[in-house]
C-alpha positions in Angstrom: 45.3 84.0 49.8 46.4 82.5 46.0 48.5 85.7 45.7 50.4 85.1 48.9 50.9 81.0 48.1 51.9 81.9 44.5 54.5 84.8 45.8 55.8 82.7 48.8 56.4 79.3 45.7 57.9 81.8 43.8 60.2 83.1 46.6 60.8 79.2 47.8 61.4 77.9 44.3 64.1 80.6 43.0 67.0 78.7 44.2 65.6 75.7 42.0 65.3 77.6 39.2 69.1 79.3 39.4 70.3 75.8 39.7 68.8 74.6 36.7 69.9 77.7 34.6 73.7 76.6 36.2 73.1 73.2 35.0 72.7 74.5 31.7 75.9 76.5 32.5 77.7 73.8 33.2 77.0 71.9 30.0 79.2 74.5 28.2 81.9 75.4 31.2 82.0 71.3 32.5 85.8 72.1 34.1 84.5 75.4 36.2 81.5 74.1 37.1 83.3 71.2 39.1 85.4 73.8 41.1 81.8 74.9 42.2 79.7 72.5 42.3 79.4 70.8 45.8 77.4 67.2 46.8 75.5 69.4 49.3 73.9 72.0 46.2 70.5 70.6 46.8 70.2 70.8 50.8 72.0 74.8 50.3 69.1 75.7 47.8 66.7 74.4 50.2 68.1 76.4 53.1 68.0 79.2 50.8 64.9 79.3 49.6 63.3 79.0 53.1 65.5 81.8 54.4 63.5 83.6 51.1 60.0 82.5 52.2 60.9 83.4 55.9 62.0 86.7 54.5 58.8 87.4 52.1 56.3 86.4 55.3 58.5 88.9 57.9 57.7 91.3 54.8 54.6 91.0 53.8 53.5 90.4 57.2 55.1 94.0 58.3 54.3 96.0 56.0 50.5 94.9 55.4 47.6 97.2 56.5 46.6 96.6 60.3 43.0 96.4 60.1 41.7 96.0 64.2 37.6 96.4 63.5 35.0 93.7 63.6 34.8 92.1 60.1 31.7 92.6 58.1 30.7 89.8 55.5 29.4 89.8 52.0 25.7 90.2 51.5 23.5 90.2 49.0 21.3 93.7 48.8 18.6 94.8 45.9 20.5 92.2 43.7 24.0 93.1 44.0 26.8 91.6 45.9 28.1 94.1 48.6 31.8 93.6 49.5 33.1 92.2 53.0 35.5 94.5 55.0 36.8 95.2 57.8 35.9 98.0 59.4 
């Protein structure tokens, strides 16, 4: 489940993170960054990066293993810790 939360933050927070290295762009380039910069950056990276989430669950969600058996927990036998799966 953390692998999945950290993939889909990644995914979510790319936009952010292109913004920030244009910011640092437009330090350097200050007359074409106002040709591209717009007052509605922040709501577009936002649509963006849930179109990217949306995207990565459709993904990850298709091409995951089906597994339709019952699920059989963890247990503890002669000492060791036996692995849940599904069967």
């Amino acid at each position: 489940m953390g692998r999945i939360v950290f993939e889909l933050s990644g995914f979510f927070l790319l936009p952010f993170i292109c913004y920030a290295a244009f910011l640092v762009w437009q330090q350097k380039h200050p007359a074409a960054a106002k040709k591209i910069l717009t007052a509605k950056a922040l709501q577009i990276q936002s649509l963006i990066g849930l179109a990217f989430v949306v995207a990565a669950l459709l993904f990850f969600g298709l091409s995951d293993e089906k597994h339709t058996g019952p699920y059989s927990p963890a247990i503890f036998k002669d000492g060791k810790l036996i692995q849940g799966k599904v069967e």
